[in-house]
N, CA, C and O atoms as a DFTB+ gen file, in Angstrom:
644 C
 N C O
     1  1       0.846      -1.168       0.000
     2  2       0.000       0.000       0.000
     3  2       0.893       1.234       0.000
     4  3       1.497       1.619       1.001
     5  1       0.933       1.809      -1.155
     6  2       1.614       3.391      -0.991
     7  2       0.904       4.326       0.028
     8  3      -0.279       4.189       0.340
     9  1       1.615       5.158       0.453
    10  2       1.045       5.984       1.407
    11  2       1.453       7.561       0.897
    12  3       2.676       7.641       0.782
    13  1       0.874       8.621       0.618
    14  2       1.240       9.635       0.092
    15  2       1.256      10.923       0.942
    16  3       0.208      10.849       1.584
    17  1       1.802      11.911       1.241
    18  2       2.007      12.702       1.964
    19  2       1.957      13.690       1.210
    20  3       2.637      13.869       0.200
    21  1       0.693      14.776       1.910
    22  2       0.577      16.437       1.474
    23  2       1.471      17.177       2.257
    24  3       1.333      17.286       3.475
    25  1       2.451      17.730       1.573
    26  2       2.955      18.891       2.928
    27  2       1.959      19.933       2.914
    28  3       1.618      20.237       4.057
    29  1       1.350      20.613       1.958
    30  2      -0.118      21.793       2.105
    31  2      -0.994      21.344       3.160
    32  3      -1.413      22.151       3.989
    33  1      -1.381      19.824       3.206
    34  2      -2.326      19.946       4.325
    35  2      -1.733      19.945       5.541
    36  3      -2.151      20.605       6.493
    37  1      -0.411      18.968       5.573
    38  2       0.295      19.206       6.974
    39  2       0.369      20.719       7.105
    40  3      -0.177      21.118       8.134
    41  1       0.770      21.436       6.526
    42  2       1.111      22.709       6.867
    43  2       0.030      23.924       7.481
    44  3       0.163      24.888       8.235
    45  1      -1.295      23.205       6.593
    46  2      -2.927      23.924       6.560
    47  2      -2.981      23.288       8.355
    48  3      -3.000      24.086       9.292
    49  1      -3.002      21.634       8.585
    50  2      -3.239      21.174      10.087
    51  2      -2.236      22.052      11.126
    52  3      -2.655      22.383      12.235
    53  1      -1.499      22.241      10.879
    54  2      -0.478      22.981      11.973
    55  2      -0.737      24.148      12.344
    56  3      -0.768      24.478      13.529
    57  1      -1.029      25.179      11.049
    58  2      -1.418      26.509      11.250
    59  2      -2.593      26.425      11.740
    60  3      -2.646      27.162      12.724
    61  1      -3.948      25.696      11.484
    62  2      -5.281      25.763      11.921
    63  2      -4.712      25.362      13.659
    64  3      -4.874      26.337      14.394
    65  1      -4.106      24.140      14.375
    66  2      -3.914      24.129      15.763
    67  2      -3.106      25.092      16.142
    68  3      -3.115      25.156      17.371
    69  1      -2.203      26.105      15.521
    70  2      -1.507      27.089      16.352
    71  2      -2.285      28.301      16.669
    72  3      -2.024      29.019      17.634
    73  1      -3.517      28.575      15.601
    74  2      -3.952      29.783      15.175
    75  2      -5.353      29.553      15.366
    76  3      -6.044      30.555      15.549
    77  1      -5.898      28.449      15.358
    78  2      -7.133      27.856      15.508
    79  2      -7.921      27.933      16.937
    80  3      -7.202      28.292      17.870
    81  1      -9.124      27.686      17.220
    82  2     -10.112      28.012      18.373
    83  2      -8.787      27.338      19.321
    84  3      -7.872      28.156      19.423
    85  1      -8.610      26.472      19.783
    86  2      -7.811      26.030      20.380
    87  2      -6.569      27.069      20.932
    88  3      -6.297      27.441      22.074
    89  1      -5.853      27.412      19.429
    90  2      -4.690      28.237      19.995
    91  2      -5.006      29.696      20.505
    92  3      -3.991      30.386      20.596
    93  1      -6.321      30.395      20.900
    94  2      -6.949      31.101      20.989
    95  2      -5.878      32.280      21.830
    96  3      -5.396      33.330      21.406
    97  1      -5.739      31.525      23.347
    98  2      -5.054      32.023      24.629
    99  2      -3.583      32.185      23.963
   100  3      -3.114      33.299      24.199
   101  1      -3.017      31.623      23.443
   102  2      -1.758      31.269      22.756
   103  2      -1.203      32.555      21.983
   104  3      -0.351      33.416      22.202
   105  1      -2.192      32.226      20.884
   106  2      -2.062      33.619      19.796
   107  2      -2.331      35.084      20.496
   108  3      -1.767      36.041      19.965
   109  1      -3.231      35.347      21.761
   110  2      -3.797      36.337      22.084
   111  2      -2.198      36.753      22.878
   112  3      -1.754      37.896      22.769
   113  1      -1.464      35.696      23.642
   114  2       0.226      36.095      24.442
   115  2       0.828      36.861      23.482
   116  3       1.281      37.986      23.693
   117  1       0.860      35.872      21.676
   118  2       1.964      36.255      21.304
   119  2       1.344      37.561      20.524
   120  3       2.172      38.458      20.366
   121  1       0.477      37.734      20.186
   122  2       0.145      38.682      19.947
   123  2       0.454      40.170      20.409
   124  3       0.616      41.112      19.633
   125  1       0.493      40.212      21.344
   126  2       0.788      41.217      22.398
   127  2       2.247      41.347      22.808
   128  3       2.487      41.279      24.013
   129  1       3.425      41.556      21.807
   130  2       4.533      41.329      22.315
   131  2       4.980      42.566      22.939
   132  3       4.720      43.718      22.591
   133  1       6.107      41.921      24.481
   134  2       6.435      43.025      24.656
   135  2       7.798      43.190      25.252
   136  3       8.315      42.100      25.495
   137  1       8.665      44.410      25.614
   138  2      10.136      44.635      26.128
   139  2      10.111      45.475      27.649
   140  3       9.696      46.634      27.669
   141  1      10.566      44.830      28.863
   142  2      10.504      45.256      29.703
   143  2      12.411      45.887      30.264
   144  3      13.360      45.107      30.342
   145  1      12.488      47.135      30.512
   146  2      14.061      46.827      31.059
   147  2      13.713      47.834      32.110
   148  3      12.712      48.541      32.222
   149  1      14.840      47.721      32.893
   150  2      15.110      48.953      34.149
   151  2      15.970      49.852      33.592
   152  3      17.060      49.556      33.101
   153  1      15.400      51.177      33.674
   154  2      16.034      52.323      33.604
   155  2      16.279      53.218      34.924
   156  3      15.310      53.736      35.480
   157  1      17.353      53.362      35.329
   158  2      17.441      53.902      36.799
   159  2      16.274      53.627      37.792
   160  3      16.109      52.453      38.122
   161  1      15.441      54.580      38.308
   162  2      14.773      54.387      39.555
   163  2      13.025      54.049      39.036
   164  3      12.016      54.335      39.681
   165  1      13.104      53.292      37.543
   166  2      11.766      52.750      37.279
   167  2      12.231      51.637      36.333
   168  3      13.367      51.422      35.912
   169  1      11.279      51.088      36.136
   170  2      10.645      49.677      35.298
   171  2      10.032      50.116      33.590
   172  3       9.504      51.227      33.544
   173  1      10.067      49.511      32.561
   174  2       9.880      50.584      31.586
   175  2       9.368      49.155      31.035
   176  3      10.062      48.145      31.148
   177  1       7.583      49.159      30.186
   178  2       7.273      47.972      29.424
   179  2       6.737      48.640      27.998
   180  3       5.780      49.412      28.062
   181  1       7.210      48.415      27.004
   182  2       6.567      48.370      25.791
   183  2       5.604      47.426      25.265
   184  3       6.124      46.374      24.894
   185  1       4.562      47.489      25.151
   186  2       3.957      46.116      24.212
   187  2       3.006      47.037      22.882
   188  3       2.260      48.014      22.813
   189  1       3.667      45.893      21.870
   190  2       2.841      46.256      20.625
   191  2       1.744      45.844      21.030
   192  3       1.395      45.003      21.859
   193  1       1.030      46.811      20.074
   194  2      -0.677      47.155      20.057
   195  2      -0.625      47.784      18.661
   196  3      -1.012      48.947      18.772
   197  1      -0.308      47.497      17.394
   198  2      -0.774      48.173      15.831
   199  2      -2.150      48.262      15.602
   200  3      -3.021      47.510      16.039
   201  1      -2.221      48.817      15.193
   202  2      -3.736      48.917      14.848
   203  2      -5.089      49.087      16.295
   204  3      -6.309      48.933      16.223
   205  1      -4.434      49.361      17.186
   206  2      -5.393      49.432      18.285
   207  2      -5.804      50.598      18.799
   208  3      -5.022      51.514      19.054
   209  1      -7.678      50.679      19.083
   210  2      -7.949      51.971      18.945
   211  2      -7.527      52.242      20.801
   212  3      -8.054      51.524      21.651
   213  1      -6.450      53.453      21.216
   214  2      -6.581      53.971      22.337
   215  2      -7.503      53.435      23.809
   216  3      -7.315      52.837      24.868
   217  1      -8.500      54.053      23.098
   218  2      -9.813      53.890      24.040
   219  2     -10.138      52.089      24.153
   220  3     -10.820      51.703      25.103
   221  1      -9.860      51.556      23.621
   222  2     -10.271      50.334      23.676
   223  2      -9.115      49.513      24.774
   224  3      -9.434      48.510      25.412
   225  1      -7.780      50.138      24.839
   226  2      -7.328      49.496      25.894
   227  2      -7.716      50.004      28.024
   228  3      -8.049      51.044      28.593
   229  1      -7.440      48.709      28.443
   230  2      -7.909      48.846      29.639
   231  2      -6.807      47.937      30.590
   232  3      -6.523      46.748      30.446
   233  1      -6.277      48.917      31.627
   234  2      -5.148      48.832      32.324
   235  2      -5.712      48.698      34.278
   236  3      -6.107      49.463      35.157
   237  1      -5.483      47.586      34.152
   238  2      -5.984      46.752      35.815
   239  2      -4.765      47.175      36.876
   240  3      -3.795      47.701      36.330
   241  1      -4.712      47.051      37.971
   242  2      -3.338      46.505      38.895
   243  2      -4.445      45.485      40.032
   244  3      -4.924      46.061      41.009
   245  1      -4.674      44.424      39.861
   246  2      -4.511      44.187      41.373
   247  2      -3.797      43.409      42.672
   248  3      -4.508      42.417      42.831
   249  1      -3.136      43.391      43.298
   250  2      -2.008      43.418      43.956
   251  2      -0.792      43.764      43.212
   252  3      -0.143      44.794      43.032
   253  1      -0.700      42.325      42.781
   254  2       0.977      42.458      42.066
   255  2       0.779      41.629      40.712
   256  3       1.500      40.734      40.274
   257  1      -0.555      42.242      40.090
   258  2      -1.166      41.733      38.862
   259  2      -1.369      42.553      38.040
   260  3      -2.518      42.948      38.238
   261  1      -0.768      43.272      36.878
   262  2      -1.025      44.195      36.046
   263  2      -1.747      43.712      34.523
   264  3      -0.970      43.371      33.631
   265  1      -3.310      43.693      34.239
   266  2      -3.446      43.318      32.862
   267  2      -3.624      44.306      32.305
   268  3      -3.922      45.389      32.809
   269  1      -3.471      44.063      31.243
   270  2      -3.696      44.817      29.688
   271  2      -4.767      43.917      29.470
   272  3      -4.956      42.785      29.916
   273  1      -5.867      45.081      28.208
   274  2      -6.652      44.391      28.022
   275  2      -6.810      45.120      26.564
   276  3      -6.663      46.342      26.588
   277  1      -7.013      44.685      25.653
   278  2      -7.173      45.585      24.057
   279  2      -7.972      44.907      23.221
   280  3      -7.903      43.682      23.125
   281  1      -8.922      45.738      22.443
   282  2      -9.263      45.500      21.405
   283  2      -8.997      45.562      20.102
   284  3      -8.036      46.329      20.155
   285  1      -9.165      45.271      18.722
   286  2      -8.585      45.371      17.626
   287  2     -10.203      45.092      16.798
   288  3     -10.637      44.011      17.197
   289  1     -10.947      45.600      16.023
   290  2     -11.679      45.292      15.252
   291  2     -11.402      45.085      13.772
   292  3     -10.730      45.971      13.244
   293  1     -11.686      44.362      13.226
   294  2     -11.695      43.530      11.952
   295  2     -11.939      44.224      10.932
   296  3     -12.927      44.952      11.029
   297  1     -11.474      44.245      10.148
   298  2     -12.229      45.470       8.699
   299  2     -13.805      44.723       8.372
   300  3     -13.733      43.518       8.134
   301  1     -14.987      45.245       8.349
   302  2     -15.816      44.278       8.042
   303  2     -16.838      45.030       6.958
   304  3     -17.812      45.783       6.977
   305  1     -15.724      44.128       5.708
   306  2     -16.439      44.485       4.060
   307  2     -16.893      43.102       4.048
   308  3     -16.043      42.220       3.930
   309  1     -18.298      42.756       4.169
   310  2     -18.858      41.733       4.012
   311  2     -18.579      41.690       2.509
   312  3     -18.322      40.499       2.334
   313  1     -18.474      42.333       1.254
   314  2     -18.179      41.451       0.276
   315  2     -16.870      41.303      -0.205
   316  3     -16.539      41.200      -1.386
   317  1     -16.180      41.299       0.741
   318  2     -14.396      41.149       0.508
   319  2     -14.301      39.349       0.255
   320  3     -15.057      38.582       0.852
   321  1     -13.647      39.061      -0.349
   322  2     -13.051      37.562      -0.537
   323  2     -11.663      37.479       0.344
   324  3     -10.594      37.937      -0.061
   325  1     -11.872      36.721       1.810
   326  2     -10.425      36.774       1.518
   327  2      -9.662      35.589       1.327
   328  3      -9.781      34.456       1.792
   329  1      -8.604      36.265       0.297
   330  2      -7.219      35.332      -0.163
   331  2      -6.222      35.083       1.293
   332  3      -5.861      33.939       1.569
   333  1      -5.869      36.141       2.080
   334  2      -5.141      35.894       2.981
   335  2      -5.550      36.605       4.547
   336  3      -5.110      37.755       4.571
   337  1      -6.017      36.365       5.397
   338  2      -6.069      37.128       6.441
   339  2      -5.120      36.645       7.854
   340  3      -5.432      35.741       8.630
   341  1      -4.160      37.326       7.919
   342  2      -3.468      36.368       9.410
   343  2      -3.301      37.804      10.165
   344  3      -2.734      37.610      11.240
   345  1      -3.523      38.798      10.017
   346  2      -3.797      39.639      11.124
   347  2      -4.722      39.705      12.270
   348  3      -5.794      40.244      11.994
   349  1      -4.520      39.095      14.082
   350  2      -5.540      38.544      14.871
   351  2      -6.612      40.136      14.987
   352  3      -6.096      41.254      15.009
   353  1      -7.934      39.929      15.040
   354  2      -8.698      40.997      15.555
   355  2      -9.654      40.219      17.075
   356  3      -9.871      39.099      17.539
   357  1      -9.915      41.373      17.315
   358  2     -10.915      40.877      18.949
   359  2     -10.269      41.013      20.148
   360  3      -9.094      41.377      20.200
   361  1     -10.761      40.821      20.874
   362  2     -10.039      40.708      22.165
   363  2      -8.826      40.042      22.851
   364  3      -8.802      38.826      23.044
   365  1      -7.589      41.055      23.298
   366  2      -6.494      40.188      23.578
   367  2      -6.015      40.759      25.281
   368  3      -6.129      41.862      25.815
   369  1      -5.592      39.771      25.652
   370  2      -5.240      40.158      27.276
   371  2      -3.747      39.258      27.568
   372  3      -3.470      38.117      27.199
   373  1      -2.946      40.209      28.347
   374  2      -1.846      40.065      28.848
   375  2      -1.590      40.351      30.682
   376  3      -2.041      41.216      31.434
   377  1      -0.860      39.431      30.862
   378  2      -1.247      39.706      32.358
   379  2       0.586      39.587      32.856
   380  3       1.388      38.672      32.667
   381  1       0.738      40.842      33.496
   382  2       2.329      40.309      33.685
   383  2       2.441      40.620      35.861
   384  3       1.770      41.315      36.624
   385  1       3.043      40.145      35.967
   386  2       3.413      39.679      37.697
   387  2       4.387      40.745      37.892
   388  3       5.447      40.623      37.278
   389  1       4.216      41.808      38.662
   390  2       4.934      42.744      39.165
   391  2       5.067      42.123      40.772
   392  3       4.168      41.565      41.401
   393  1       7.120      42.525      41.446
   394  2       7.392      42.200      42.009
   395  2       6.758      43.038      43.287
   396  3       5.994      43.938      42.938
   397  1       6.947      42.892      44.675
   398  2       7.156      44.170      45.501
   399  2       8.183      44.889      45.321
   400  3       9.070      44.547      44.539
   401  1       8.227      46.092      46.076
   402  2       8.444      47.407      46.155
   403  2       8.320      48.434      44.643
   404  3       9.213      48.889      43.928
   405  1       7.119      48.523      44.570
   406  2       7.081      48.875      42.788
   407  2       5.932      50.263      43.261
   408  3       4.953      49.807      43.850
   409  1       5.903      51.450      43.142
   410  2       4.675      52.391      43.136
   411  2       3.987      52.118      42.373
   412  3       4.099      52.721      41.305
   413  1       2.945      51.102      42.504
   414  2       1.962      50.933      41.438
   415  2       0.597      52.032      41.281
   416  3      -0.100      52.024      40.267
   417  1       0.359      52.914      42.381
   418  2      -0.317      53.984      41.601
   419  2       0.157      55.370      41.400
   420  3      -0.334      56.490      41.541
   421  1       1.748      54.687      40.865
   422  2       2.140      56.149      39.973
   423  2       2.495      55.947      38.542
   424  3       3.078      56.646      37.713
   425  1       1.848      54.533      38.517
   426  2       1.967      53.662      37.200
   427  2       1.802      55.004      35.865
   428  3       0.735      55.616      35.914
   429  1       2.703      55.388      34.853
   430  2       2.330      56.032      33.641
   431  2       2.082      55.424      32.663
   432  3       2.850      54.518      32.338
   433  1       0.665      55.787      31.686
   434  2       0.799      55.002      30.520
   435  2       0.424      55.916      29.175
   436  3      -0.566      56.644      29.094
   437  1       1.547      55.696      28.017
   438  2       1.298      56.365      27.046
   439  2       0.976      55.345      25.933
   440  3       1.040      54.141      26.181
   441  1       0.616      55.825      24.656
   442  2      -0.044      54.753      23.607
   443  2       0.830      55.941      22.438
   444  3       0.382      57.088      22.441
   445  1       1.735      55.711      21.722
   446  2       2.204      55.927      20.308
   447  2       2.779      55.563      19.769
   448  3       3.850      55.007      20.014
   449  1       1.916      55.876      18.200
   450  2       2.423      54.749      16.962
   451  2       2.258      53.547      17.160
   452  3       3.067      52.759      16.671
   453  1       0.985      53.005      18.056
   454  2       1.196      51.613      18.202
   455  2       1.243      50.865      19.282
   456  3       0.596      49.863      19.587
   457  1       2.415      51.689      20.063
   458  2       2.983      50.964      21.104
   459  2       2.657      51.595      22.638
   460  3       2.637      52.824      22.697
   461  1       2.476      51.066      23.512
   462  2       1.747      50.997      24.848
   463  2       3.036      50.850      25.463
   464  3       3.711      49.823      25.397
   465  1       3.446      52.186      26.224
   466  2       4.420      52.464      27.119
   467  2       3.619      53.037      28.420
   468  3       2.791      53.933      28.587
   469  1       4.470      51.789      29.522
   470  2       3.983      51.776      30.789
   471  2       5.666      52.120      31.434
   472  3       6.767      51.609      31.227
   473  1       5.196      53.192      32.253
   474  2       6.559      53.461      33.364
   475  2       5.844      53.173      34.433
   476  3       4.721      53.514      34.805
   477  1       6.875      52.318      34.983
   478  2       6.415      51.957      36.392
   479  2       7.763      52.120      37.563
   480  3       8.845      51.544      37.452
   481  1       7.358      53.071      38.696
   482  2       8.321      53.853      39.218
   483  2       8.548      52.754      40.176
   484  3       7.854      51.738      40.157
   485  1       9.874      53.016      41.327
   486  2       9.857      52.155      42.457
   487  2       9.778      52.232      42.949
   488  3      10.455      53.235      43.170
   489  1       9.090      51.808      44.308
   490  2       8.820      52.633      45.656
   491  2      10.320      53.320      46.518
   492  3      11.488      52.929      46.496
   493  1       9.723      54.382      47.174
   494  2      10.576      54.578      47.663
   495  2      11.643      53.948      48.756
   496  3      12.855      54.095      48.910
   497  1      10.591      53.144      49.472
   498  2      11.399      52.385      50.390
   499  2      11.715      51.941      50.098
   500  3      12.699      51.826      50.828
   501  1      11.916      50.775      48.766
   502  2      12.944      49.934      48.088
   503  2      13.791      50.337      47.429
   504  3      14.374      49.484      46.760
   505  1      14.336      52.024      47.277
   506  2      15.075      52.577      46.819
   507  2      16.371      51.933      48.002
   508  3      16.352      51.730      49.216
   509  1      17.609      51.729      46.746
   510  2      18.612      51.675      48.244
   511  2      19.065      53.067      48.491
   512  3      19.033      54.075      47.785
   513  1      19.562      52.803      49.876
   514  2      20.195      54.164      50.465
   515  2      20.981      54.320      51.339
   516  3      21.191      53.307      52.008
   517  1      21.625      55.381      51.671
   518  2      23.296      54.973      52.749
   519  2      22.346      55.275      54.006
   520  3      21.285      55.863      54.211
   521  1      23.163      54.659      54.632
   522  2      23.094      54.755      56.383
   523  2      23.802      55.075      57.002
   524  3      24.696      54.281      57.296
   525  1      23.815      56.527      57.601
   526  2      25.217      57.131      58.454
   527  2      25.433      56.434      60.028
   528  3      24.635      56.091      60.900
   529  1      26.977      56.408      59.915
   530  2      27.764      56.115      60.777
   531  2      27.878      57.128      61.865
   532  3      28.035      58.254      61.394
   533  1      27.846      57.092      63.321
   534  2      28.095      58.422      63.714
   535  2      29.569      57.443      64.809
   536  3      29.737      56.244      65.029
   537  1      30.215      58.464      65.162
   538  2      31.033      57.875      66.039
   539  2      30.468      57.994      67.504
   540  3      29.828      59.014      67.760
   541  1      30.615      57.198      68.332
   542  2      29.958      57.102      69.720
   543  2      30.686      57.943      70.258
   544  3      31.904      58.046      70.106
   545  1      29.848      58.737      71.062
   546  2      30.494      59.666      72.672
   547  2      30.704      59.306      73.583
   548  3      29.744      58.717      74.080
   549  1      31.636      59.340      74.223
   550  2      32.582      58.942      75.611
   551  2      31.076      59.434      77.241
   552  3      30.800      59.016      78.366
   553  1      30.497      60.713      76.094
   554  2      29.825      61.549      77.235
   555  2      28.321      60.764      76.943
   556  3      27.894      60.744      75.789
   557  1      27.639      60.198      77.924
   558  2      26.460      59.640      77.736
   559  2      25.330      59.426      78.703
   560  3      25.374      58.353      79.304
   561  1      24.621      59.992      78.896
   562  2      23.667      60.093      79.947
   563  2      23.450      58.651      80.969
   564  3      22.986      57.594      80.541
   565  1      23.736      58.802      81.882
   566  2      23.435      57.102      82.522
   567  2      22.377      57.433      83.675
   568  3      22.513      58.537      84.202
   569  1      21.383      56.648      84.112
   570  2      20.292      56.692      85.316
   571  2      20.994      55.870      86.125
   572  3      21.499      54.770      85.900
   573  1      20.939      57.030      87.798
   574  2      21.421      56.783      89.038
   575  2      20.497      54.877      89.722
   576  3      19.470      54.718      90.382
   577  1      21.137      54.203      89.350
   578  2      19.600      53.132      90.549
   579  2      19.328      53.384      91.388
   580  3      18.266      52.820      91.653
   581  1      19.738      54.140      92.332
   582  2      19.249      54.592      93.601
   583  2      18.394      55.927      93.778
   584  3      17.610      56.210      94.684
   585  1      18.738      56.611      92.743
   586  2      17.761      57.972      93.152
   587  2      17.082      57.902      92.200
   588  3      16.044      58.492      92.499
   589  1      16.998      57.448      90.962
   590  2      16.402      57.466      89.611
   591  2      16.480      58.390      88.595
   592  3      15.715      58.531      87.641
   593  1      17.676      59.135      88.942
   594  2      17.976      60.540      87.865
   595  2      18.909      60.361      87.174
   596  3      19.928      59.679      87.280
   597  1      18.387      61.234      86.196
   598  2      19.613      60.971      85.055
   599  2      20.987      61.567      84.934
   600  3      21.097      62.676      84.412
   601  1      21.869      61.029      85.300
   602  2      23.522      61.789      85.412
   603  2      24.086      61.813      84.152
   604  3      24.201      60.754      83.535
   605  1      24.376      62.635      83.778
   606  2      25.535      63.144      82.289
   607  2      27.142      62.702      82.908
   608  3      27.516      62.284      84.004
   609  1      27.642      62.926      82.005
   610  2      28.665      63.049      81.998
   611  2      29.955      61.727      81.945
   612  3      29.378      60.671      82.202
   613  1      30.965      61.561      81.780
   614  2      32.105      60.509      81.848
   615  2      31.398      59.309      82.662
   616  3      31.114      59.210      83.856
   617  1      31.242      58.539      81.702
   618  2      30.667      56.704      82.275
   619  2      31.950      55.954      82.958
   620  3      32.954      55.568      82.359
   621  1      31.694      55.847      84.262
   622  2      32.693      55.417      85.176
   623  2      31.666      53.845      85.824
   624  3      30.438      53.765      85.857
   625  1      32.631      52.825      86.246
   626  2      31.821      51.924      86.684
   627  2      32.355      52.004      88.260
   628  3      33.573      52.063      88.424
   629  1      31.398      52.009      89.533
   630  2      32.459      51.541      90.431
   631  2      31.631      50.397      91.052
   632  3      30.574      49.843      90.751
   633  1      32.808      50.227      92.334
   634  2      32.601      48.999      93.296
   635  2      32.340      49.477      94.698
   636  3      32.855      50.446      95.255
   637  1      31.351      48.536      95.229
   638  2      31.217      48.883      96.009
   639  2      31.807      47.611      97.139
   640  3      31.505      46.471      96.786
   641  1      32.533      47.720      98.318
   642  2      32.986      46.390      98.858
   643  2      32.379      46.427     100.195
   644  3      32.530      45.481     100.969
């Protein structure tokens, strides 16, 4: 029995499970790509968004959960044929895990040309910072046990026999 092999349909089966109802959650990640780095005393995320109207995105925090949420609508010429469509439209969501010490409501977000720039500052208390040294004084207040007042001056220990 010969057995014959399509690479078109293998290729048609692969793209339909990567891109297909199935790959739904999948395509909606990669869809949404994005670049996070540290720039001095903040966090800096880009994610593409082409074609996305402004208003249609929607920006969550809760705890240490930041989603994106965007829409993209479809060109819809009901008498278009199409030959090729692989541009995703509809609803896409990204959810990324912010660490502690992050000011999350001084979160900034801008949208141009496309791209969805989030600055995210750091808190202050997780800023590092020096801690001064002082040198200790010889002169230091000590309380009498017997009378209960406080004596200044040169810390002497004595004995009593």
């Amino acid at each position: 029995m010969a057995m014959s092999v399509d690479p078109f349909r293998e290729m048609d089966r692969l793209a339909s499970q990567l891109f297909g109802q199935l790959g739904t959650s999948q395509r909606s990640a990669r869809w949404m790509p994005m670049d996070l780095f540290r720039a001095g005393d903040h966090y800096v995320v880009n994610v593409d968004l082409p074609g996305v109207d402004p208003g249609s995105i929607d920006l969550d925090v809760d705890g240490t959960m930041l989603t994106i949420r965007a829409n993209r609508t479809a060109t819809s010429d009901e008498s278009a044929k199409w030959l090729v469509q692989e541009r995703p439209s509809g609803s896409f969501v990204r959810q990324i895990g912010l660490g502690e010490g992050l000011d999350v409501a001084s979160i900034d977000a801008t949208y141009t040309n496309g791209v969805l720039c989030l600055t995210i500052p750091i808190a202050e208390q997780a800023k590092p910072r020096k801690i001064e040294v002082r040198a200790a004084s010889s002169n230091r207040a000590v309380t009498d046990e017997s009378t209960g007042d406080t004596v200044s001056g040169q810390v002497t220990s004595s004995q009593t026999t």
